[in-house]
Every structure is written in C-alpha cells, then in structure tokens.
Residue, then its C-alpha position, 0 to 999 in steps of 0.5 A: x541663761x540655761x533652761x532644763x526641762x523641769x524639777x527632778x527629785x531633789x529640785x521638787x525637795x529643794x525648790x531650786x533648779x539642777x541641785x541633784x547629779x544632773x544639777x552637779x554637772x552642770x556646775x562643771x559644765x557652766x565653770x568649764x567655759x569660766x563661768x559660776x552657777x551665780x553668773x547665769x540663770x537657770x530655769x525650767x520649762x515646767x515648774x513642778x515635777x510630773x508624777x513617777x518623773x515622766x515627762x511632761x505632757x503638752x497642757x503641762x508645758x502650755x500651762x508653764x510656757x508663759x512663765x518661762x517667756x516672763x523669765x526671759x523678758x526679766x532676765x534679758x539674756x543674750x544666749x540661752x542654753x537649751x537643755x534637752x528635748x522638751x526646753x529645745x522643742x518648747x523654745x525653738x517651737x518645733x518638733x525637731x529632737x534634741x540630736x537634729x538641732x543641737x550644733x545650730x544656733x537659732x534666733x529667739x526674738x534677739x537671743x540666741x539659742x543655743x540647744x544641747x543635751x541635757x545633763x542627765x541624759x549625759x549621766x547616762x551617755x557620757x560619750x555625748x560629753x564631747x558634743x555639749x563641750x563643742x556647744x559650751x565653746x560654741x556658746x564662749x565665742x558668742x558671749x566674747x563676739x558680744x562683750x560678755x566673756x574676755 
C-alpha cells in the first residue's frame, strides 16, 4: 500500500490517485521492484485538494484520517509505503519530517511502514531519486521475508 498526501490537479479532474507526473513516476517506482500499479493500493491522506494546492491543514487531515485507517483495515496490507511529509507525519503520529524518518521502519499496528519522499518532491530534487531507491529495495526485501515477492 502506498499513501500520498492528497489530489493534485489531475487527481481532483480524474478522481483517481497519482495520475498526474508525480502519479507517472511513481508507476516507475512501484515496477522498479517488480510490481504493477494494479498490484498495490494507492491512497491519500486528504481526500479532496486543498485550495490554490497548498497543503492541508490539521482539521483538514483530522477530518480524513479515519478513512484512511478504514482504508488500512480493508486493504490489510503488510507494508505501507509513506509518501511525503504529511502521510509519514499523520501515519507514524509525529512531528518528525519526512528527511529524519525516511530509511527507518516503523510498526503500525502489525504493519510495517515504511516512510520515503514523495514523488513530486522528487520531480523537483531528483538527486533524492537514489534515497527512495534504497527504500523501495528496503521494502522488496520485506515483502520477500513475508512471502509477498520471490
């Protein structure tokens, strides 16, 4: 499972998660460990975009948050993949950005999760590429210690 922060443009148009760039790369991210889009379940922490596309506000994320957990209870899935700040933050319940707690693995009720930059802000740093690569192979080791992966 991989949870972003919230609809962009295109998503808001399309109603679907990650369709836009950012939603292009990830596609490469999710088949560079073998994967296909239809193999995961992408989600957001906010369900509707914020105005101007700022990010969301606390209410706006407190307002969500129960959904995304509803989300996680359905899906049932062995790692979540935290993209971005705001779904590493409102997951892992901390303050701690997205640059202190990427490369770590933490415990969600069973699940693990693992936090790692968010493809847009790799649209715009692309030296951090490297970083979520190291994450994604960090996450292909898990799913194959679990029986997920061969």
């Amino acid at each position: 499972m991989f949870v972003g922060e919230g609809p962009g443009y295109d998503e808001d148009v399309q109603g679907r998660p990650f369709v836009g760039r950012a939603g292009q790369l990830l596609t490469k991210i999710i088949q560079s460990i073998g994967l296909q889009r239809e193999d995961v379940y992408i989600a957001n922490i906010v369900k509707c975009r914020p105005p101007q596309n700022r990010n969301p506000e606390t209410d706006e994320i407190e307002a969500c948050h129960p959904f995304v957990l509803k989300q996680i209870e359905a899906i049932q899935p062995r790692i979540i993949c935290a993209l971005g700040t705001f779904a590493a933050q409102t997951l892992l319940k901390t303050i701690e950005k997205i640059t202190a707690l990427r490369g770590r693995v933490f415990d969600l009720g069973g699940v693990k999760v693992i936090p790692t930059y968010h493809p847009a802000f790799l649209l715009r740093n692309p030296e951090k590429k490297r970083a979520v690569w190291e994450d994604m192979k960090h996450i292909l080791d898990l799913l194959k210690e679990t029986g997920g992966r061969d």
